[in-house]
C-alpha positions, 0 to 999 in steps of 0.5 A: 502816211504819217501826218506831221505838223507841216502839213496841219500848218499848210492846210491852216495857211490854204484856209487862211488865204482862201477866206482871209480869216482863221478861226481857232474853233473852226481850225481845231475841230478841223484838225482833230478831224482831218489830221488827228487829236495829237495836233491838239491839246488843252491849255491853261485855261481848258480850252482846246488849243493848236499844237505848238509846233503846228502853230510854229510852222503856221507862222513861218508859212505866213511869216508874219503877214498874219496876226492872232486876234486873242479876243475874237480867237482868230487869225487875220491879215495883218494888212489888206495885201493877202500872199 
């Protein structure tokens, strides 16, 4: 079975409903596990990253209800009202 970034992004939207938070470290080390190292890539700042289209289909899942806190590196609810 061929993964794709579809089904990376649902697991990340499952996990993200189930525990209210995402944390990067926890999603990559998952991904490169569970799904493979091609979701994964390092960025600018050589840090280990989530694969752009993979964050793509994460957001269109979660349609903004969720937002990306770039100090603490995790992903959250942006009101108290989960979907």
């Amino acid at each position: 079975m061929d993964l794709t970034a579809d089904d990376v992004a649902n697991w990340m939207f499952g996990e993200l409903k189930n525990a209210g938070v995402l944390y990067q470290t926890d999603a990559v080390n998952y991904i490169k596990s569970n799904f493979g190292e091609r979701f994964i890539y390092v960025n600018d700042n050589g840090h280990e990253s989530i694969d752009k289209d993979v964050k793509k289909a994460f957001k269109k899942l979660h349609g903004g209800k969720a937002a990306w806190d770039r100090d603490a590196f995790y992903w959250g609810w942006t009101s108290a009202i989960k979907v």
